[in-house]
C-alpha positions in Angstrom: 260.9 142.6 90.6 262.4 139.3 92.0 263.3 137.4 89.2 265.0 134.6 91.6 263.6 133.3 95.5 265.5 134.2 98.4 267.0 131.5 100.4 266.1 128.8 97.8 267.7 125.9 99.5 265.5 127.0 102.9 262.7 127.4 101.2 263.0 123.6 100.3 263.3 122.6 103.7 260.6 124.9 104.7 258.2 123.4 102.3 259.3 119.9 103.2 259.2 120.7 107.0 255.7 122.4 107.3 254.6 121.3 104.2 252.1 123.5 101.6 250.8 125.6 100.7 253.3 128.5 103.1 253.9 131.8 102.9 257.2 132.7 103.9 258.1 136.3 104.5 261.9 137.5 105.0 262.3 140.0 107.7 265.9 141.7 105.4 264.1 142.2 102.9 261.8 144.3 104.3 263.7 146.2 106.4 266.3 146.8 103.6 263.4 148.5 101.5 262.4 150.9 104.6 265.8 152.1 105.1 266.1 152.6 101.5 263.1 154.9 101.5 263.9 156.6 104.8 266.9 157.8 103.0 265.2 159.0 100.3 263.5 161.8 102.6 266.5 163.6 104.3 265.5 167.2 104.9 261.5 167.2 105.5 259.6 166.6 108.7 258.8 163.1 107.6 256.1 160.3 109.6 256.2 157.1 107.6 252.5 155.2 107.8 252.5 151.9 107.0 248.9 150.9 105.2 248.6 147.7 106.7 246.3 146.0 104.6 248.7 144.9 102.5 249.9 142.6 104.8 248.7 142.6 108.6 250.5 139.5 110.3 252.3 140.3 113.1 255.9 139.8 113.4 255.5 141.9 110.1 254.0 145.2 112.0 256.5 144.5 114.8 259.1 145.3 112.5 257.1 148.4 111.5 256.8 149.7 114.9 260.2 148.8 115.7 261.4 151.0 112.8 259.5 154.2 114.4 256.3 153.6 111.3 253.0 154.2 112.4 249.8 153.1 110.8 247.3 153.6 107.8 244.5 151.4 109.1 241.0 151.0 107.4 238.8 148.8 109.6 238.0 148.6 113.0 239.2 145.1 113.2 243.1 146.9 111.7 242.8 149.2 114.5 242.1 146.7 117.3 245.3 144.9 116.3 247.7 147.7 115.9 246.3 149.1 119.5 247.2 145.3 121.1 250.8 145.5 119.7 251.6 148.7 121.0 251.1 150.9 118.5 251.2 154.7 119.5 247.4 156.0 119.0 249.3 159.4 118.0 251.1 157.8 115.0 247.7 156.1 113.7 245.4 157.2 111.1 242.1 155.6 111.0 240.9 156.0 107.3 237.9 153.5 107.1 235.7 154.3 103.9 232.0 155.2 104.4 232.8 155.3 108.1 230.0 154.1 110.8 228.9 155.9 113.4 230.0 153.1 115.7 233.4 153.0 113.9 234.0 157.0 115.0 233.0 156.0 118.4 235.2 153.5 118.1 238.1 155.5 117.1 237.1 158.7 119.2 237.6 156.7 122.4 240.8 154.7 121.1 242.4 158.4 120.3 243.5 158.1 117.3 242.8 160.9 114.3 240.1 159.9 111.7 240.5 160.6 107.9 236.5 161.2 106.7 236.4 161.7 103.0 232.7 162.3 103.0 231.0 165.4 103.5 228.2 163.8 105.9 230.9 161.4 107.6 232.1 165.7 108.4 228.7 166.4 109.1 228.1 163.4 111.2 231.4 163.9 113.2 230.4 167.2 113.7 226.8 166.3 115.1 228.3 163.5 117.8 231.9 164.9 118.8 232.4 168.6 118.2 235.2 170.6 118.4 237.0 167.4 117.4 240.4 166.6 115.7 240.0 165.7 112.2 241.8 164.4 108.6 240.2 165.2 105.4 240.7 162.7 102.4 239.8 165.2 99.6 240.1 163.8 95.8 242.5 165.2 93.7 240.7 164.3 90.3 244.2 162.1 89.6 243.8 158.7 89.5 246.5 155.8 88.5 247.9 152.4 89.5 248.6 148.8 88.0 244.7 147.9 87.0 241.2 150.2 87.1 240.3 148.3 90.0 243.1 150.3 92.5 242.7 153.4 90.9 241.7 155.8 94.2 241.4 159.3 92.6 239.7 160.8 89.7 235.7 161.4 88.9 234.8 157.9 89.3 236.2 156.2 92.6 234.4 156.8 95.7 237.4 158.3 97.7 237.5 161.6 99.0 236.1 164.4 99.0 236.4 166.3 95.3 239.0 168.9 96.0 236.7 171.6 94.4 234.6 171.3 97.1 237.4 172.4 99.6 234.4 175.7 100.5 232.3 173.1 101.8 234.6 171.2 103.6 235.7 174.5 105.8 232.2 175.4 106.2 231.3 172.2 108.0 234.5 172.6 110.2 233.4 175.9 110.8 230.0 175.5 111.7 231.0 172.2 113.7 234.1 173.5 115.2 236.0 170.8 113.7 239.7 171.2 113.7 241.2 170.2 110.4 244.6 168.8 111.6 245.9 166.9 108.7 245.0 166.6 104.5 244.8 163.2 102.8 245.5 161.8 99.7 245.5 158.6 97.9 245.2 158.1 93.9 246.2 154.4 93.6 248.4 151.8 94.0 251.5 150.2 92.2 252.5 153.4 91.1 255.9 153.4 89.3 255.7 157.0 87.5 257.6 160.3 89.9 256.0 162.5 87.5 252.0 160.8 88.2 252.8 160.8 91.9 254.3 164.4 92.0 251.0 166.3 89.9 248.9 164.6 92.9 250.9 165.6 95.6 251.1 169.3 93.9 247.1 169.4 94.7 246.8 168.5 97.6 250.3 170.9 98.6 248.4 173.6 96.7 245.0 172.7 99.1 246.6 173.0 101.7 247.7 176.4 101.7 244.1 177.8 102.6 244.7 175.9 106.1 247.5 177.6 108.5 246.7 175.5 111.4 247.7 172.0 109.9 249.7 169.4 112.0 250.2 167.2 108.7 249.7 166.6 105.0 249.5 162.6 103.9 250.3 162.7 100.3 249.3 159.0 100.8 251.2 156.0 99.3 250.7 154.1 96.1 254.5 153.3 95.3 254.8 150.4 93.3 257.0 147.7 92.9 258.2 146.0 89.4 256.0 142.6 88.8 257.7 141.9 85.4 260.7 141.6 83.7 261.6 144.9 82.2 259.6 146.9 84.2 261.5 149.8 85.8 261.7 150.4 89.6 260.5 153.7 90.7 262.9 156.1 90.2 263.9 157.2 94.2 266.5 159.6 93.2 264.1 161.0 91.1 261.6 161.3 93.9 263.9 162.7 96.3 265.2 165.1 93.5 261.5 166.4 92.5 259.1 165.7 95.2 261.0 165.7 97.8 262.7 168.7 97.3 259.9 170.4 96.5 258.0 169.5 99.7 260.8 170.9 101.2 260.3 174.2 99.9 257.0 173.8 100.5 256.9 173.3 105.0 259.4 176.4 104.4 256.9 178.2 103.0 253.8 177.5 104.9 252.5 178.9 108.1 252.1 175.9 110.3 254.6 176.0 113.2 255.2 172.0 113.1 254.3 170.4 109.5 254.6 166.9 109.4 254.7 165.2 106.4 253.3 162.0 106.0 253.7 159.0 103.7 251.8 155.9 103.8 253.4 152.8 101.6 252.2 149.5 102.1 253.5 147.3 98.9 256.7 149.2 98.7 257.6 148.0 101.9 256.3 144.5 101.9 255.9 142.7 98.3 259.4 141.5 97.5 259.6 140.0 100.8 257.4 137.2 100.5 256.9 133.6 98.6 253.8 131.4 98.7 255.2 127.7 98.0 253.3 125.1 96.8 253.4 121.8 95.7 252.6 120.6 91.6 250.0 118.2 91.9 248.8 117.8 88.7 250.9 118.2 84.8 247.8 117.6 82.2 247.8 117.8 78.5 244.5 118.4 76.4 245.3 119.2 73.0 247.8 122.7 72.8 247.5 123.1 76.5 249.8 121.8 79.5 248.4 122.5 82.7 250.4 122.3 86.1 247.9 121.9 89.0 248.9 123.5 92.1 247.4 122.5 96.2 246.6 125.8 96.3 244.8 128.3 94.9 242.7 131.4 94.2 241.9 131.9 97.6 245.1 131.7 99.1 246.6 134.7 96.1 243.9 136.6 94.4 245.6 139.0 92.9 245.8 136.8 89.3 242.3 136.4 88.8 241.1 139.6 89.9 243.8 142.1 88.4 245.1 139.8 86.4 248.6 140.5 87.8 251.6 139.1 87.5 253.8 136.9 89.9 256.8 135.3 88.2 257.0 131.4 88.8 259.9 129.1 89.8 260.3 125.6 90.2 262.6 125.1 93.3 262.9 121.3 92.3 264.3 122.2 89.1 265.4 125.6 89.0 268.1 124.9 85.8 265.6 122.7 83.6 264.8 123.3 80.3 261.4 126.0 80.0 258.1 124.6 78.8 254.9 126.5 78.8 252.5 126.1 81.1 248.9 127.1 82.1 249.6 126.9 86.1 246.4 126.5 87.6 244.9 126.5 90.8 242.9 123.7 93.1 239.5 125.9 93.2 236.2 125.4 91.8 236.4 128.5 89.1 237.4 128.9 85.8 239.4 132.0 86.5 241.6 130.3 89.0 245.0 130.8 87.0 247.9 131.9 88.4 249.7 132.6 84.7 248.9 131.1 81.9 251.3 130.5 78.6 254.1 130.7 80.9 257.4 129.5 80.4 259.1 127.7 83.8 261.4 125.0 84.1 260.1 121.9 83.3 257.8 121.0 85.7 257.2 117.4 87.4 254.2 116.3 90.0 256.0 116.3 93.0 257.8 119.7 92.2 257.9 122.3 94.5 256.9 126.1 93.1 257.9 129.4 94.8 255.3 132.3 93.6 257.4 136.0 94.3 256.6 139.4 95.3 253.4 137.9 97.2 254.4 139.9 100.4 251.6 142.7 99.7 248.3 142.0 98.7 248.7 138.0 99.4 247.7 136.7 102.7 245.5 139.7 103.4 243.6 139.2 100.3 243.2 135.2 101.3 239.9 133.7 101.6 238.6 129.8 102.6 236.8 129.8 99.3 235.5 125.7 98.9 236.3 125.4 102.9 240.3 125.4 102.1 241.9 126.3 105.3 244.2 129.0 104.2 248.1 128.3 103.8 250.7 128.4 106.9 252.7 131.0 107.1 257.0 130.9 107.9 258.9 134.3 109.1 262.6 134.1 108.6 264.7 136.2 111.1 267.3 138.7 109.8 269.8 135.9 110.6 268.3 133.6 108.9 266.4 131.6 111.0 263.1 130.3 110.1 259.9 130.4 112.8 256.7 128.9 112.3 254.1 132.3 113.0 250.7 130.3 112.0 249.5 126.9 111.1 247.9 125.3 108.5 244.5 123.4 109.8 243.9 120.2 108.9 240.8 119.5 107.2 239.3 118.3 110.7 240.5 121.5 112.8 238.8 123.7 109.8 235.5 121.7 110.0 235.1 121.8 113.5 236.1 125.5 113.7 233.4 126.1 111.2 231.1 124.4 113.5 232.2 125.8 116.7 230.9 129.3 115.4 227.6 128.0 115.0 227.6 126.7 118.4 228.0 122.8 116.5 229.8 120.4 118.2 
């Protein structure tokens, strides 16, 4: 959890310079938490996937690539981009859910390796492009992560294919001549507990032992990252002391001649590293309530009205006044546009400028122009410090006629 910004005094001048609402991503901070995982997984034949709809902008996946990551990507659109920045098609695994048949055409010609966790998407692969390369998602039946709404395993989500029906899978591949080249898995994100990620990846490790020709197994990502105070990190010695080490034993074990493991984090590697600034527009008082009125809003960070999560508050202006509690609210037309409410933040002033942390995953990506707000300009700062302008805010005007411009509107 960051309980304090980064670079608070640049931040300032950010928010002065380019204005608000920005997000502002720092290039050390991610790059210090990839390093800290890569050394987490000495010993294994490891592939680190980043799932890059967490956050998609790109001086963010040049960092990725840079750093020898390929990606989890899970749109056509995801692909497109990763292919333009030089992504190797290799290192890409193309895990759309309920997959079209355009989208496997799609990916079929772009050469990258599909992950199908349906048994028709097998079928349908089968039917247009046998004796193809293939991934299968399969289901553990373990599900977890910070709210119901993430949870990607267990007898209600949608993903994968239930691991009990492993017979059926290979009876497809058989009667399509489908190669199975690689085993998925994915129960969540946010996930802080070794112990929940380890009794997933013990399935699928278990699964995968009734396939000898495997090139890799992607026990799938999830890791979390502390919102609140108090909440512990996950434990990375830990992982390397039970997971790892048992994975290890594991590619001894098994027949494959080159076993890659795969991991795919997205969060981990991204959510500490970035701020949304904004401006307080608005302190009201009705009754027991103070509201602080931000410029921006639910549509520009989602994740507090539809997980109700977390993101602690600070005021930039004021870091060392004296806390009052606050419902901090947002500029949009809905009731549940909140970003925290009964929270306690240095006094807070119109005028005041407000850093929101750990909005680096799930931030941007989630953003919408919900009420026609054009969505927030976003500032990379280098590893030395320097800030660079990577997209602008629209004006009201540039939005409108944009807007038009797709209807063919002057």
């Amino acid at each position: 959890m960051s309980t304090h910004p980064f670079h608070p005094g640049l931040l300032k001048q950010i928010a002065a310079g380019h204005g608000t609402p920005v997000y502002v991503y720092d290039e050390a901070t991610i790059l210090a938490r990839i390093n800290e995982f890569k050394a987490h997984l000495e010993g294994i034949p490891v592939r680190l996937l980043y799932a890059m709809k967490a956050n998609h902008c790109p001086p963010l996946l040049d960092v990725m690539r840079r750093c020898g990551l390929g990606i989890d990507a899970v749109s056509p659109g995801e692909l497109e981009l990763v292919l333009r920045l030089g992504f190797d098609p290799a290192h890409i695994l193309y895990s759309a859910n309920n997959m079209t048949d355009h989208e496997m055409r799609y990916a079929v010609e772009a050469g990258v390796t599909m992950n199908i966790g349906e048994l028709s998407g097998l079928r349908r692969l089968g039917e247009a492009f046998g004796e193809s390369d293939v991934c299968v998602r399969i289901n553990p039946q373990i599900g977890a992560g910070h709210h119901a709404h993430v949870v990607t395993g267990g007898d209600r989500s949608k993903f994968g294919i239930p691991v009990e029906q492993m017979d059926r899978v290979l009876d497809v591949a058989a009667r399509y001549d489908l190669r199975i080249v690689g085993l998925h898995q994915h129960i969540g994100s946010g996930i802080l507990s070794t112990e929940i990620l380890w009794n997933a990846a013990a399935v699928i490790l278990e699964t995968a032992r009734r396939l000898n020709d495997l090139q890799f197994i992607n026990v799938g990502g999830g890791l979390g990252v502390p919102y609140r105070a108090g909440e512990a990190p996950l434990d990375l010695a830990e992982f390397r002391s039970t997971i790892v080490a048992s994975i290890r034993k594991f590619v001894a074990s098994h027949p494959s001649k080159s076993l890659e493991i795969r991991f795919e984090p997205g969060r981990y590697f991204t959510a500490e590293s970035g701020v949304l600034l904004s401006r307080v527009n608005t302190i009201k008082r009705t009754g027991s309530r103070t509201f602080a009125g931000l410029d921006t809003g639910m549509g520009h960070l989602l994740r507090p009205a539809l997980y109700d999560a977390w993101h602690t508050i600070c005021n930039l202006s004021r870091p060392d006044g004296t806390p009052k509690t606050y419902d901090v609210v947002g500029n949009i037309c809905e009731s549940a546009d909140f970003f925290a409410r009964d929270r306690g933040v240095p006094e807070l002033a119109e005028g005041d400028i407000v850093a929101i942390l750990d909005t680096g995953a799930y931030g941007m990506s989630l953003s919408s122009t919900y009420n026609m707000r054009p969505l927030p300009a976003e500032v990379w700062i280098h590893t030395d410090g320097t800030p660079e302008l990577i997209r602008r805010r629209l004006t009201p005007t540039e939005f409108a006629m944009a807007y038009l411009n797709e209807y063919g509107r002057r």
